[in-house]
PDB file of N, CA, C and O in Angstrom, chain B, residues numbered from 101:
ATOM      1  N   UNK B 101      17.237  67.130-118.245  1.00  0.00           N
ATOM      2  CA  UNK B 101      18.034  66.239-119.056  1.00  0.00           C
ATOM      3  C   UNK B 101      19.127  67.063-119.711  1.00  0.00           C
ATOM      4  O   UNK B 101      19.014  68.230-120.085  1.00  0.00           O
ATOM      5  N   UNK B 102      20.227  66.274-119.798  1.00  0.00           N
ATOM      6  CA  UNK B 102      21.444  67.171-120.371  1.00  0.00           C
ATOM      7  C   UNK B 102      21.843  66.400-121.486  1.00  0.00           C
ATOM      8  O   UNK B 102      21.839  65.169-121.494  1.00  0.00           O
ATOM      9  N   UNK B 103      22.168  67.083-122.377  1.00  0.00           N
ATOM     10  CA  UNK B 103      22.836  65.996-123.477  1.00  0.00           C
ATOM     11  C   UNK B 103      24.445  66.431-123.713  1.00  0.00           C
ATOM     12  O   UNK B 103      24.586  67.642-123.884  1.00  0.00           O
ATOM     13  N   UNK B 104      25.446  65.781-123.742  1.00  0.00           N
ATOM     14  CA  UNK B 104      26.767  65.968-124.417  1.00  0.00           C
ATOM     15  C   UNK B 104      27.121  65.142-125.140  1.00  0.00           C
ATOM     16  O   UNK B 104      26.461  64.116-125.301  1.00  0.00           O
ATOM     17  N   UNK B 105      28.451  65.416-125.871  1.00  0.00           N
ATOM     18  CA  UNK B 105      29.050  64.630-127.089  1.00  0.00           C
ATOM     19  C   UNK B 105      30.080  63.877-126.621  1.00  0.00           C
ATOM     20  O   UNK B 105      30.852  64.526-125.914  1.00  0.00           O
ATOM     21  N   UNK B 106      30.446  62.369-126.817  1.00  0.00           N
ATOM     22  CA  UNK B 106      31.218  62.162-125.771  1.00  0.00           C
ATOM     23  C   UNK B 106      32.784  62.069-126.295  1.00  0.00           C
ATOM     24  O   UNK B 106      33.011  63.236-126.616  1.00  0.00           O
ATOM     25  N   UNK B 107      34.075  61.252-126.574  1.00  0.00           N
ATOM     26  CA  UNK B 107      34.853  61.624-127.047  1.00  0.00           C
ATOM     27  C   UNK B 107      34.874  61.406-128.957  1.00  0.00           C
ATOM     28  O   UNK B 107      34.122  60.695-129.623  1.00  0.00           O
ATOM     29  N   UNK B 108      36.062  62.337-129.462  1.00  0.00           N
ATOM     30  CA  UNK B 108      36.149  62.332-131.038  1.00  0.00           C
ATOM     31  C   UNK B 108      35.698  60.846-131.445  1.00  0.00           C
ATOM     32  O   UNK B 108      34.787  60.563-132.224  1.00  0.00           O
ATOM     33  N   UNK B 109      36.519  59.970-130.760  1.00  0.00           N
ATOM     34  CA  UNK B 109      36.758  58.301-131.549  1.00  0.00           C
ATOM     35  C   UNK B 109      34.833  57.936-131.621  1.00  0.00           C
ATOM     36  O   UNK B 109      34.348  57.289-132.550  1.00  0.00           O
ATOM     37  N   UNK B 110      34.046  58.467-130.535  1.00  0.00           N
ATOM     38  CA  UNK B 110      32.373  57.922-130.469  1.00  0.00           C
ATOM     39  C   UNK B 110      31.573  59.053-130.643  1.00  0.00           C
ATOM     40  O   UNK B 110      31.314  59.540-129.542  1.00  0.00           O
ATOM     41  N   UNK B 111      31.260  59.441-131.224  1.00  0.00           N
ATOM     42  CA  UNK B 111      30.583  60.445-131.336  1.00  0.00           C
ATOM     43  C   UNK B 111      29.052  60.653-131.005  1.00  0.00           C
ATOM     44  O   UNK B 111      28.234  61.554-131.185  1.00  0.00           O
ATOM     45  N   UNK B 112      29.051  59.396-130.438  1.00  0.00           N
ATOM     46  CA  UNK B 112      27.120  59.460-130.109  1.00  0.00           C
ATOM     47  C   UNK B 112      27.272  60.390-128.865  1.00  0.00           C
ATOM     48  O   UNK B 112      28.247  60.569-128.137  1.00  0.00           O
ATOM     49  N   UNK B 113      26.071  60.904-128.839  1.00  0.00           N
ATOM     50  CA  UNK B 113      25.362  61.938-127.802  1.00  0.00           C
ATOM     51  C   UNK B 113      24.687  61.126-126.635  1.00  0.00           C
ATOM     52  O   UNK B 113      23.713  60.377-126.713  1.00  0.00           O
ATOM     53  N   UNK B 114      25.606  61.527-125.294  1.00  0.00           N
ATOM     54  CA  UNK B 114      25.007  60.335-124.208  1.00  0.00           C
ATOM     55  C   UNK B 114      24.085  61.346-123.483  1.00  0.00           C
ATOM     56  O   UNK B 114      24.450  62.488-123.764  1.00  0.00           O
ATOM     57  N   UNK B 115      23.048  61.332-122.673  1.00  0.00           N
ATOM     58  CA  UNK B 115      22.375  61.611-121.712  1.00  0.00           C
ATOM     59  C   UNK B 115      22.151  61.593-120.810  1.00  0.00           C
ATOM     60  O   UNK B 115      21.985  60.422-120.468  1.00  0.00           O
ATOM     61  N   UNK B 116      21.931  62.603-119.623  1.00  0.00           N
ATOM     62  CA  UNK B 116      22.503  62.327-118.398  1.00  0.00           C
ATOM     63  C   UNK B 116      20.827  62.568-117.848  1.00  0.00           C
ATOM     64  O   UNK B 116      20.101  63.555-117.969  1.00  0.00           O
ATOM     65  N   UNK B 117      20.648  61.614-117.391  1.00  0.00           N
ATOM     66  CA  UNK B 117      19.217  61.271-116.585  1.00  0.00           C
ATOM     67  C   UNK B 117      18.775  61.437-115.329  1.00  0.00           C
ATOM     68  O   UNK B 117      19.025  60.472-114.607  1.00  0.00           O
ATOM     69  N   UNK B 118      18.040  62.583-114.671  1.00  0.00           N
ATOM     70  CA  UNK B 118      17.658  61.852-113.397  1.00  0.00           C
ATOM     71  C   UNK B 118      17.047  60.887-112.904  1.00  0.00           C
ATOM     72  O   UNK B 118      15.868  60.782-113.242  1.00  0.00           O
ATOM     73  N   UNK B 119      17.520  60.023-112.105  1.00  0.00           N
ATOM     74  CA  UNK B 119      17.307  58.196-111.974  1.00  0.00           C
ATOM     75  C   UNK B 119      15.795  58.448-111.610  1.00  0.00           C
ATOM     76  O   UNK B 119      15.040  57.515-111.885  1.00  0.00           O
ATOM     77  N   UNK B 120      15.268  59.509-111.063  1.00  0.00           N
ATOM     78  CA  UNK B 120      13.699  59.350-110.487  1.00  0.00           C
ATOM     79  C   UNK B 120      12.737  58.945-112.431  1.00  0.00           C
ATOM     80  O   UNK B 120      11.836  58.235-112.878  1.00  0.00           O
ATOM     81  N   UNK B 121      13.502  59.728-112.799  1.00  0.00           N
ATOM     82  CA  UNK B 121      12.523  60.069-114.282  1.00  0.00           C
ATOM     83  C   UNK B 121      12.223  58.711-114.800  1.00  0.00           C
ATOM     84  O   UNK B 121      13.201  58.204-115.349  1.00  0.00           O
ATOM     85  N   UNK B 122      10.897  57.797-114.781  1.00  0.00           N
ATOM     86  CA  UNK B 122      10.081  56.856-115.570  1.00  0.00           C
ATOM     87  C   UNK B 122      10.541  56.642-116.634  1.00  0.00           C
ATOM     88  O   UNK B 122       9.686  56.770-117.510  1.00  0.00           O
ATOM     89  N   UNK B 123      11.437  56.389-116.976  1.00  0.00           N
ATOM     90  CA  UNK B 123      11.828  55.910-118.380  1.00  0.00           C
ATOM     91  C   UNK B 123      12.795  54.447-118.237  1.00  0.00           C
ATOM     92  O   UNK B 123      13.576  54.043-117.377  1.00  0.00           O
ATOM     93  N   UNK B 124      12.226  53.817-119.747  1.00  0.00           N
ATOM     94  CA  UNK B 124      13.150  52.261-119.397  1.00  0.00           C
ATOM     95  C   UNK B 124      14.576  52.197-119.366  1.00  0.00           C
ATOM     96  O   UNK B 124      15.037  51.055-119.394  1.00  0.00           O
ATOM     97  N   UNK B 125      15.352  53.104-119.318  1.00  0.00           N
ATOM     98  CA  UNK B 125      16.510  53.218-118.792  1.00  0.00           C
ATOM     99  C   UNK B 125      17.238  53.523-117.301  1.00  0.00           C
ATOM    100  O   UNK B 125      18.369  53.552-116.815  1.00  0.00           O
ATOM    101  N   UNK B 126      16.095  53.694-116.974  1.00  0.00           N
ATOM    102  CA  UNK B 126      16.239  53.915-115.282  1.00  0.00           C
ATOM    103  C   UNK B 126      15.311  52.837-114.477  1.00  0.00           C
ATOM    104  O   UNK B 126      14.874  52.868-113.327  1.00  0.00           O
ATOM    105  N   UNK B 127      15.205  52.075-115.300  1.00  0.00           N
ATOM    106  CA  UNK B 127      14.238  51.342-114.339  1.00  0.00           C
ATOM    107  C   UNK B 127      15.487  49.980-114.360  1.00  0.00           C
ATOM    108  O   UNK B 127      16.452  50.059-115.119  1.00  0.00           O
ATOM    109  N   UNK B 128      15.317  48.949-113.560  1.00  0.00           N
ATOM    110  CA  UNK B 128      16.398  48.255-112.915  1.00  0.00           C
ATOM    111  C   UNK B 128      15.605  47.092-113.061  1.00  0.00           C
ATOM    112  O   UNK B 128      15.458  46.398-112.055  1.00  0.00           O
ATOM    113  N   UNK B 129      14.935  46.660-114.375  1.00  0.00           N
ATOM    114  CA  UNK B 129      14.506  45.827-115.114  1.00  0.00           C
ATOM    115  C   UNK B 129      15.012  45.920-116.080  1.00  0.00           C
ATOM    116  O   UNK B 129      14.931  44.842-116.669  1.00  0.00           O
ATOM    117  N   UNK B 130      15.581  46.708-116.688  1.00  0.00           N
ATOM    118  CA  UNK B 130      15.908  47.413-118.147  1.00  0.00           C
ATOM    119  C   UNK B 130      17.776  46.503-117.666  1.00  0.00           C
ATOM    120  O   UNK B 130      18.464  46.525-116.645  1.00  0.00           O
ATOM    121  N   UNK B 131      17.943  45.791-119.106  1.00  0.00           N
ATOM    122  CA  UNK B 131      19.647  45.488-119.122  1.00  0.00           C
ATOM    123  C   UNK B 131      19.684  45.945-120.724  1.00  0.00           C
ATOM    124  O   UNK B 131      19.364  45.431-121.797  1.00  0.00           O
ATOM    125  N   UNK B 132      20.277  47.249-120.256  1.00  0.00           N
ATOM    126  CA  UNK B 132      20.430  47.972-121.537  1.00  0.00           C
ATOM    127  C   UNK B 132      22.259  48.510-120.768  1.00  0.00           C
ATOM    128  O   UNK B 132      22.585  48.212-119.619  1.00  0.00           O
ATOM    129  N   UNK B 133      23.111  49.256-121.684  1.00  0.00           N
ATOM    130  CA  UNK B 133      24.014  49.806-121.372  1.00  0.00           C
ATOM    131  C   UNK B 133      23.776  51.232-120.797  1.00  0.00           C
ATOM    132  O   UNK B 133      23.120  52.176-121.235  1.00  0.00           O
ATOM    133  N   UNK B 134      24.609  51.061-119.543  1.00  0.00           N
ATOM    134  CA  UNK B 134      24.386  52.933-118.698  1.00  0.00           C
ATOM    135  C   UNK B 134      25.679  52.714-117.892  1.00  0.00           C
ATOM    136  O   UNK B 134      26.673  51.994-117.996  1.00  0.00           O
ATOM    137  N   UNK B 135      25.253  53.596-117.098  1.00  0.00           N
ATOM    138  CA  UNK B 135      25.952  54.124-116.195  1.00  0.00           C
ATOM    139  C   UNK B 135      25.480  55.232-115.495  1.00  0.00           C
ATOM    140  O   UNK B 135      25.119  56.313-115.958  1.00  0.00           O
ATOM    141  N   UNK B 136      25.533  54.703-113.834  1.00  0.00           N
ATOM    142  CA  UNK B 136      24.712  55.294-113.043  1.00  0.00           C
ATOM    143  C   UNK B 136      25.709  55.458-111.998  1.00  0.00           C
ATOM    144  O   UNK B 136      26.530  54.663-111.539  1.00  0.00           O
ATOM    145  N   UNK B 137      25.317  57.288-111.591  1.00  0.00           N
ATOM    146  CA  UNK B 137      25.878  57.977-110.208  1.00  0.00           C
ATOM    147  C   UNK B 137      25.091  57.710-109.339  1.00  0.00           C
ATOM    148  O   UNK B 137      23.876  57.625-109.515  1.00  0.00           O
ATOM    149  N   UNK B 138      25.770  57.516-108.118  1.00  0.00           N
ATOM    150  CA  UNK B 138      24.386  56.953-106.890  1.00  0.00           C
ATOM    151  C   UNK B 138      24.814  58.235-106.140  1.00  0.00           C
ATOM    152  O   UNK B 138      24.071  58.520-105.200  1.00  0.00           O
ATOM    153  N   UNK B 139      25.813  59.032-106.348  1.00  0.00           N
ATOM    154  CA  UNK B 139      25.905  60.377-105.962  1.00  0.00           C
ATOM    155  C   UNK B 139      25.000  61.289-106.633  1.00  0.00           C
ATOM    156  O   UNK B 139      24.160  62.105-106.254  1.00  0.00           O
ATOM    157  N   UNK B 140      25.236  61.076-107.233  1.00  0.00           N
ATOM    158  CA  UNK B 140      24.333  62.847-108.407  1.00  0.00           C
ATOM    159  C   UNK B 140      22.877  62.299-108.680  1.00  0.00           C
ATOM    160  O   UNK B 140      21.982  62.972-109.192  1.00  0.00           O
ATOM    161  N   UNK B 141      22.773  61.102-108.306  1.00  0.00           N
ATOM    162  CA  UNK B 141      21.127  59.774-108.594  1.00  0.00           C
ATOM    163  C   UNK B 141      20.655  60.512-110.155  1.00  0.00           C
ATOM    164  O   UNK B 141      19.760  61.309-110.435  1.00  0.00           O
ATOM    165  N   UNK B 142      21.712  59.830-110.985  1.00  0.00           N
ATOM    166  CA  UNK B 142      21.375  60.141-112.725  1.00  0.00           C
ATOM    167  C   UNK B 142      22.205  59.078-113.051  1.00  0.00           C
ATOM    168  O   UNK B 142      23.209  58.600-112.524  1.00  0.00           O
ATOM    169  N   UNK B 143      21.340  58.735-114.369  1.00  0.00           N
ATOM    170  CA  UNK B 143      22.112  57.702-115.093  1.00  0.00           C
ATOM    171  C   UNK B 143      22.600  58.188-116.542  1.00  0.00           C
ATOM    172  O   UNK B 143      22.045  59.241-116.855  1.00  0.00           O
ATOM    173  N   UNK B 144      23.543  57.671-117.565  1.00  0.00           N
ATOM    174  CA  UNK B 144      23.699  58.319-118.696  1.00  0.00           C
ATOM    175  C   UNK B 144      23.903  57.094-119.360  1.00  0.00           C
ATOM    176  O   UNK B 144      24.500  56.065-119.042  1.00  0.00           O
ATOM    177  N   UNK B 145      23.228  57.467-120.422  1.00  0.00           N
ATOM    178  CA  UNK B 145      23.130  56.971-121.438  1.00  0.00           C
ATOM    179  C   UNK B 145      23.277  57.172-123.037  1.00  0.00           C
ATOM    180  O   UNK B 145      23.143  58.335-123.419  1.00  0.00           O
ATOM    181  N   UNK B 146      23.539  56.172-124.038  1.00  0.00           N
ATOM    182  CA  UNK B 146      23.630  56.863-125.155  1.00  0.00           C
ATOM    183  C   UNK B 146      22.231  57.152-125.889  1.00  0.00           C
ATOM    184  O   UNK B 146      21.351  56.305-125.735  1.00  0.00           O
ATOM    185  N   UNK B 147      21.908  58.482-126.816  1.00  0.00           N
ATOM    186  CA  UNK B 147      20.710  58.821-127.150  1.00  0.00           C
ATOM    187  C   UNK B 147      19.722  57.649-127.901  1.00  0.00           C
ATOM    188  O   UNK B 147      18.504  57.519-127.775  1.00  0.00           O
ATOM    189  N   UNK B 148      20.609  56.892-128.674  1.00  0.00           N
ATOM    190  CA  UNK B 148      19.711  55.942-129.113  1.00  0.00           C
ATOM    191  C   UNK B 148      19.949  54.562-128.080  1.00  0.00           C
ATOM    192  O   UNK B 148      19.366  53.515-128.361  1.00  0.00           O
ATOM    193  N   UNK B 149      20.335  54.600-127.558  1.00  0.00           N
ATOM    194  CA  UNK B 149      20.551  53.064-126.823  1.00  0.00           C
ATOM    195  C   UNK B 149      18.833  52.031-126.708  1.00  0.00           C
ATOM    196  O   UNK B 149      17.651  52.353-126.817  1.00  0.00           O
ATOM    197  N   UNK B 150      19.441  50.940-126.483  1.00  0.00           N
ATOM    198  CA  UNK B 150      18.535  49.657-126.660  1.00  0.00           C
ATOM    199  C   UNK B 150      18.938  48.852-125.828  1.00  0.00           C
ATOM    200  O   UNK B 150      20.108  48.471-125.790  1.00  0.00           O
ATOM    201  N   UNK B 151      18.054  48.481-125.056  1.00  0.00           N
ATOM    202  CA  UNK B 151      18.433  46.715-124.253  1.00  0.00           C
ATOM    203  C   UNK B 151      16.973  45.846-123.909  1.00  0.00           C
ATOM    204  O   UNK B 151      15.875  45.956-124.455  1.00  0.00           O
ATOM    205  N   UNK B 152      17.220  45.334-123.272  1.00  0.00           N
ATOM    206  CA  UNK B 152      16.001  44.374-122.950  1.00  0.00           C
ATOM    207  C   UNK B 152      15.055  44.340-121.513  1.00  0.00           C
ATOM    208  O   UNK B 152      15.513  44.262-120.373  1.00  0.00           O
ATOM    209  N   UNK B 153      13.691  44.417-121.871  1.00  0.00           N
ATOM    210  CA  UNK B 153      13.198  44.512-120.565  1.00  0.00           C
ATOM    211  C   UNK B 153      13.098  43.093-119.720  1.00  0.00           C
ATOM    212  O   UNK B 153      12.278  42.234-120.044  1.00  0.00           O
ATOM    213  N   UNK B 154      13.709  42.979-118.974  1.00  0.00           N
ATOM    214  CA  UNK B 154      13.735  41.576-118.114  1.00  0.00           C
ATOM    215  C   UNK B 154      12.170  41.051-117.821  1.00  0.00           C
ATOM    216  O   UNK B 154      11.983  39.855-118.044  1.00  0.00           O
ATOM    217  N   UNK B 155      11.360  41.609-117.481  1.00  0.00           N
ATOM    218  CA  UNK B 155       9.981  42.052-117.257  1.00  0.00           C
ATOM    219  C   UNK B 155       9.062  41.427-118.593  1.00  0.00           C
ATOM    220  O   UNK B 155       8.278  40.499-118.394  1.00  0.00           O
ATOM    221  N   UNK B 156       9.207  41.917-119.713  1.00  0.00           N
ATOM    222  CA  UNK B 156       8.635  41.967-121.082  1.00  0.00           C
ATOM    223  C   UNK B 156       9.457  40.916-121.814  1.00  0.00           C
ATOM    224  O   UNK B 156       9.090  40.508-122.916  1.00  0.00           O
ATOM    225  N   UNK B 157      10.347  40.557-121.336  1.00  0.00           N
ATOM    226  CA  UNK B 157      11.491  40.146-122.577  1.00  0.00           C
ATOM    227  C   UNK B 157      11.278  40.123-123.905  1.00  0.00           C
ATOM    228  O   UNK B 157      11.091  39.272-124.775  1.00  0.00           O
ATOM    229  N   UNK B 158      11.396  41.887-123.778  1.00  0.00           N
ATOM    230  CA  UNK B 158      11.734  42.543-125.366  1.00  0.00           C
ATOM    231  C   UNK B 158      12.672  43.376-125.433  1.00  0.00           C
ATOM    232  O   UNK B 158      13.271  43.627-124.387  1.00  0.00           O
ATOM    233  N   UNK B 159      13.055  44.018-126.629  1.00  0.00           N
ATOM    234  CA  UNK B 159      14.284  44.446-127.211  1.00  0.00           C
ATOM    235  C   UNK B 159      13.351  46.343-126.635  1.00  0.00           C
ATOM    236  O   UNK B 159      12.208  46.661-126.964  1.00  0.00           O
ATOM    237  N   UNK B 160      14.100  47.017-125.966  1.00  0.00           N
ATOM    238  CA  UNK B 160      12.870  48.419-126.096  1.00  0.00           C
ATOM    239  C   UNK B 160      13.995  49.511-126.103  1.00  0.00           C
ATOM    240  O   UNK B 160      15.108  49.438-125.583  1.00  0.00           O
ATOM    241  N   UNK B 161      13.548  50.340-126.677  1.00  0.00           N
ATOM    242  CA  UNK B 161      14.409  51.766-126.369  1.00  0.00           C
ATOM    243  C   UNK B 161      14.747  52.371-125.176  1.00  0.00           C
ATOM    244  O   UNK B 161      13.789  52.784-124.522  1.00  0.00           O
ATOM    245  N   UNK B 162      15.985  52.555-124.658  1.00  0.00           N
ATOM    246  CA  UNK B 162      15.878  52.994-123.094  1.00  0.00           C
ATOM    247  C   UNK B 162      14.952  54.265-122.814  1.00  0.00           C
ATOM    248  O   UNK B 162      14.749  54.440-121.613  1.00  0.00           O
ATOM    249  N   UNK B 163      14.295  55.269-123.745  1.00  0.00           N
ATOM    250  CA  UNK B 163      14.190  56.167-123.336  1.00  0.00           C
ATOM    251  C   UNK B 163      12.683  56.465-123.772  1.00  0.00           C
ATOM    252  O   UNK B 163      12.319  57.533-124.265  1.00  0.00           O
ATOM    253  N   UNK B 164      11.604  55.025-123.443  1.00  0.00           N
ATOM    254  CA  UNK B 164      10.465  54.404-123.942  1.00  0.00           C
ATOM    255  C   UNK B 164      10.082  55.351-122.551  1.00  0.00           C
ATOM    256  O   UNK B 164      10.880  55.471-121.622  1.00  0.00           O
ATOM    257  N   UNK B 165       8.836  55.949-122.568  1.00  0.00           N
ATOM    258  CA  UNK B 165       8.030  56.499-121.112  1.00  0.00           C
ATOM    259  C   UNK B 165       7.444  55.822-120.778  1.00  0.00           C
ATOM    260  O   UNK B 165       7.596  54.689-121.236  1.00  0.00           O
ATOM    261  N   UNK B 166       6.259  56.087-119.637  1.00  0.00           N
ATOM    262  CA  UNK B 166       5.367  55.404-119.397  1.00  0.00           C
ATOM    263  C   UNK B 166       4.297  55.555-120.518  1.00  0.00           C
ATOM    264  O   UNK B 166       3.900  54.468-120.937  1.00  0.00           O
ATOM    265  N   UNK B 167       3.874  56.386-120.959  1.00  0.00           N
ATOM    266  CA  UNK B 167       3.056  56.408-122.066  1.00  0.00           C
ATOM    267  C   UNK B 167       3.118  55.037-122.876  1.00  0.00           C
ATOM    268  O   UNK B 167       2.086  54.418-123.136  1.00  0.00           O
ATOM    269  N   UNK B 168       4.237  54.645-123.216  1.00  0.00           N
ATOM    270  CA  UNK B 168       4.877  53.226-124.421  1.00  0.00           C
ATOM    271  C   UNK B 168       4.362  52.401-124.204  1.00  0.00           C
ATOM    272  O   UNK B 168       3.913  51.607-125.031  1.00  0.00           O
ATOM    273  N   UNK B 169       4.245  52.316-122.696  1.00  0.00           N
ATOM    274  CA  UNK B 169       4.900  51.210-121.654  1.00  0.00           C
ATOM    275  C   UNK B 169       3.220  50.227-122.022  1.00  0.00           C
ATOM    276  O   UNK B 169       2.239  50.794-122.502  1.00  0.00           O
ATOM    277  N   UNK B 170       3.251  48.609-121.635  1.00  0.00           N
ATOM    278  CA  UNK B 170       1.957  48.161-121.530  1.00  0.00           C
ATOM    279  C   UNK B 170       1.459  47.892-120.250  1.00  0.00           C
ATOM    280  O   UNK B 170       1.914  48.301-119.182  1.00  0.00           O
ATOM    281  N   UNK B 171       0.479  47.167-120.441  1.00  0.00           N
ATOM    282  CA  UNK B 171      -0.100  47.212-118.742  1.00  0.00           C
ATOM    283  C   UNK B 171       1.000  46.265-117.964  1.00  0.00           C
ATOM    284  O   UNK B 171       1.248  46.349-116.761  1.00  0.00           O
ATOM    285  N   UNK B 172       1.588  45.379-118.859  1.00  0.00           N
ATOM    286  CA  UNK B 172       2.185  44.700-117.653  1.00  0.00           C
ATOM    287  C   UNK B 172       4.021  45.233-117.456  1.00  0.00           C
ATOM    288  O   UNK B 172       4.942  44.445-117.242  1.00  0.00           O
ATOM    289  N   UNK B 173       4.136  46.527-117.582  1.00  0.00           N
ATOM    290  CA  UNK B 173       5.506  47.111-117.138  1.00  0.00           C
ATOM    291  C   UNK B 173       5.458  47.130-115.493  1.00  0.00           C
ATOM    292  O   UNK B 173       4.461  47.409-114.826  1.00  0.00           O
ATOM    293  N   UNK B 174       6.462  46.853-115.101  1.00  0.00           N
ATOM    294  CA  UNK B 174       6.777  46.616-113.431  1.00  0.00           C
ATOM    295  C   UNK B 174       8.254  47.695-112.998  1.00  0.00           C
ATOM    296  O   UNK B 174       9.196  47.356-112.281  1.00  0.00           O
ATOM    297  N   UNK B 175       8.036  49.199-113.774  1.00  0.00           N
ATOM    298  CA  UNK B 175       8.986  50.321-113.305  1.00  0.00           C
ATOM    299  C   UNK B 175       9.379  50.048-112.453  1.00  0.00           C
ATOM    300  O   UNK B 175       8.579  50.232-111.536  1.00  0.00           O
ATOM    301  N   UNK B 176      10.756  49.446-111.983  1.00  0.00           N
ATOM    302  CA  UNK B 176      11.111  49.920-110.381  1.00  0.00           C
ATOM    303  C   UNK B 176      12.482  50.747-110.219  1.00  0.00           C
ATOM    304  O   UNK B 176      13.460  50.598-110.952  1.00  0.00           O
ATOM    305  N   UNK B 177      12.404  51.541-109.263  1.00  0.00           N
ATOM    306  CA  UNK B 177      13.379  52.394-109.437  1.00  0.00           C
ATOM    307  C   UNK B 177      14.841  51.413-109.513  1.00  0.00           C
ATOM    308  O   UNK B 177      15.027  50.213-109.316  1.00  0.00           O
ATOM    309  N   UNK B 178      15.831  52.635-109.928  1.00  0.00           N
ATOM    310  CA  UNK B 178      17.112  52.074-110.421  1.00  0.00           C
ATOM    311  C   UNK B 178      17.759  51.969-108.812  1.00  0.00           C
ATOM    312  O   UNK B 178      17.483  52.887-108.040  1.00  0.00           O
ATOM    313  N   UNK B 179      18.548  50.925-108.376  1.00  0.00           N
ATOM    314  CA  UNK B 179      19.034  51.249-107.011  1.00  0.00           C
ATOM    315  C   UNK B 179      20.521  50.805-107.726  1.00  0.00           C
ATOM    316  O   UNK B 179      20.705  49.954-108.597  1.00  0.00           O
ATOM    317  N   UNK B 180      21.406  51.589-107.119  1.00  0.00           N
ATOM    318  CA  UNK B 180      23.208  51.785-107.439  1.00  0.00           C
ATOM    319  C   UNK B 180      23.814  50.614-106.942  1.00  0.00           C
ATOM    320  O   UNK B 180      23.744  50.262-105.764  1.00  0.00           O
ATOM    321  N   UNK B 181      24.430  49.989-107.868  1.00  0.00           N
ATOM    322  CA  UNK B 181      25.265  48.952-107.917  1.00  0.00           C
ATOM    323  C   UNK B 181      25.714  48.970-106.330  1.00  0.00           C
ATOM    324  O   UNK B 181      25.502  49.981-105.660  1.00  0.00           O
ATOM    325  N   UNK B 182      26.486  47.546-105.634  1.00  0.00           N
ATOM    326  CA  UNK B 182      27.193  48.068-104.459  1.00  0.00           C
ATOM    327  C   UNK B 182      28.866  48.598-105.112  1.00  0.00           C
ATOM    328  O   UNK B 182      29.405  48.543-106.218  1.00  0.00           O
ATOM    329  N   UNK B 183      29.217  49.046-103.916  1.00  0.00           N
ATOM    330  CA  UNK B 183      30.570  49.431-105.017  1.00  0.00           C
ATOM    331  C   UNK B 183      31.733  48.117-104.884  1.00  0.00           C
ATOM    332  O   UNK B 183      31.147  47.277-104.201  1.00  0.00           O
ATOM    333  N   UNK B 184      32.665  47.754-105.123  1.00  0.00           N
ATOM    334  CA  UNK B 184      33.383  47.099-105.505  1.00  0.00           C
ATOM    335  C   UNK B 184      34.559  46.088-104.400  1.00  0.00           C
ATOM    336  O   UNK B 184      35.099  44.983-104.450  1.00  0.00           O
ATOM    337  N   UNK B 185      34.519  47.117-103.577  1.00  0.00           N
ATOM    338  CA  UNK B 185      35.103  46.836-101.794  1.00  0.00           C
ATOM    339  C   UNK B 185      33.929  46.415-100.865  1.00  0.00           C
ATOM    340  O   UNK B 185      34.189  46.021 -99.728  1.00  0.00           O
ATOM    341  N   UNK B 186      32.386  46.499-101.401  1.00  0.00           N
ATOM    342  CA  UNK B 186      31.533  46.045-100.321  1.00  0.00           C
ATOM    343  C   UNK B 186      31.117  44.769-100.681  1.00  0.00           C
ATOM    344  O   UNK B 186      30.626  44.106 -99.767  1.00  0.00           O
ATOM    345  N   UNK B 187      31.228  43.963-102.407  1.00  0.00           N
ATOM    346  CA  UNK B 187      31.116  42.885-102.986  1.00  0.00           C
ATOM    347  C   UNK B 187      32.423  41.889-102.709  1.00  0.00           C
ATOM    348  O   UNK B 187      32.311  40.667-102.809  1.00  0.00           O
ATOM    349  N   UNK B 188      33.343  42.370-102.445  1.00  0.00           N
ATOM    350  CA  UNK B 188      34.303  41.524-102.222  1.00  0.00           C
ATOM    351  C   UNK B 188      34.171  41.318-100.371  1.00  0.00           C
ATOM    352  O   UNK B 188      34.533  40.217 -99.955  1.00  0.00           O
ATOM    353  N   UNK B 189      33.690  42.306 -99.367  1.00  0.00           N
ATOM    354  CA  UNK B 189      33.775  41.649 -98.106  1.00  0.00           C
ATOM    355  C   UNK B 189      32.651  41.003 -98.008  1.00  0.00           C
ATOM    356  O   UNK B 189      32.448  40.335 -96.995  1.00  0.00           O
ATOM    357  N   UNK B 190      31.716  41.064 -99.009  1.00  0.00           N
ATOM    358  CA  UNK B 190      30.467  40.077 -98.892  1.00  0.00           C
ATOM    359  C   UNK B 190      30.477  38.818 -98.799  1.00  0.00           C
ATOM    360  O   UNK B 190      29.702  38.067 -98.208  1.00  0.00           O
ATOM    361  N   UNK B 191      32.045  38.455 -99.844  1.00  0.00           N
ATOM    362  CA  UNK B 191      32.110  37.020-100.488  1.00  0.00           C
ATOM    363  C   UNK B 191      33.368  36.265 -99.699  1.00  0.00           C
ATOM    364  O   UNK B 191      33.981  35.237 -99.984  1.00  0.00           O
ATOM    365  N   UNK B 192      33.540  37.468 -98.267  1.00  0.00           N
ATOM    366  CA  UNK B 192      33.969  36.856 -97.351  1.00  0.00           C
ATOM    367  C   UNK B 192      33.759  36.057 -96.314  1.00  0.00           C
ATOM    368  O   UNK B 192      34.704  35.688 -95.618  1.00  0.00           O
TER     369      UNK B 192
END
């Protein structure tokens, strides 16, 4: 895990994740705010970030483990958006 500072105007500390790592920010149930490389397969995030588990529909910390997690969490890995030229010949 890497942490940096991101520009002056935001100063929160985002995190750069490998997408394998069990946490509710990488899981693709989680609609929390990220941003994910399907090159480098890491996602980043901000250190405190929050969104919702689609799964649970609750409010959870992205960076909840499996430890947190209850019996009925359904982890599934994060798979990368399509990119932007393969959604538009789709909707051809």
């Amino acid at each position: 895990m890497l942490t940096v500072t991101s520009s002056a105007s935001d100063m929160s500390k985002k995190l750069i994740l490998p997408a394998e790592v069990k946490i509710c920010a990488t899981c693709s149930y989680w609609d929390g705010e990220r941003k994910v490389d399907p090159e480098l397969a890491v996602v980043v995030v901000d250190e405190g970030c929050e969104g919702e588990c689609l799964v649970q529909s609750k409010c959870c910390q992205g960076l909840n483990d499996e430890f947190e997690w209850r019996d009925d969490c359904l982890w599934e890995h994060l798979a990368p958006d399509a990119p932007e030229d393969s959604k538009q010949n789709e909707e051809k």
